[in-house]
C-alpha positions in Angstrom: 99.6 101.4 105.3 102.5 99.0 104.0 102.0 95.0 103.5 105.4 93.9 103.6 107.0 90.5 102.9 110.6 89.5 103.6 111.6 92.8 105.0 112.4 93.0 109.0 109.9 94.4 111.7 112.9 96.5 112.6 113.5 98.0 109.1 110.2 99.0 108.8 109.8 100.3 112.6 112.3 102.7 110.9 109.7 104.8 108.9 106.9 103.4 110.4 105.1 104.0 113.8 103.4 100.8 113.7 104.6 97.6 112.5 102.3 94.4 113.5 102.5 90.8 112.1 99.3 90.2 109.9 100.0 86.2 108.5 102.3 83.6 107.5 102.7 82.8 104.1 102.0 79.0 103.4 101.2 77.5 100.1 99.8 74.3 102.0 101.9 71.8 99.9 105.2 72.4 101.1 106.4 73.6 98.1 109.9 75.3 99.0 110.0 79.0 97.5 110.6 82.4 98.2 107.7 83.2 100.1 106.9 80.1 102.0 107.1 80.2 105.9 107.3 84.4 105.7 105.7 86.2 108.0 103.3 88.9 106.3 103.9 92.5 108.1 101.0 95.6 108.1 103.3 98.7 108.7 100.7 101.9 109.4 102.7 105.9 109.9 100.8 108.4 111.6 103.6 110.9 109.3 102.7 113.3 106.8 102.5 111.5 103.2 104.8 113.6 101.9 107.9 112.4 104.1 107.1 108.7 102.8 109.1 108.0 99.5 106.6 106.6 97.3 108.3 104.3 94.9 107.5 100.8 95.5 111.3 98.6 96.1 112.4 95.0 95.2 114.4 93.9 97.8 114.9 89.8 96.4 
């Protein structure tokens, strides 16, 4: 299972079988970053672990 912030549904429906929205980021004061107003994605693959690439990716 992937959390996944800032990445699209359709990029991870690319590795992943399932790809459901789980939140929406809000920091309740309206402070204006990065993060605020994202929607949260849970990304679950029924594929064997060892096609998934491991390393954890930056993308921002």
């Amino acid at each position: 299972m992937v959390i996944a912030v800032g990445i699209t549904p359709q990029n991870l429906a690319a590795s992943f079988g399932s790809v459901q929205k789980a939140a929406r980021i809000d920091n309740t004061i309206g402070e204006d970053n990065d993060e605020q107003g994202q929607t949260v994605w849970m990304a679950v693959s029924t594929a064997v672990l060892d096609t998934i690439v491991a390393t954890p990716c930056h993308f921002g």
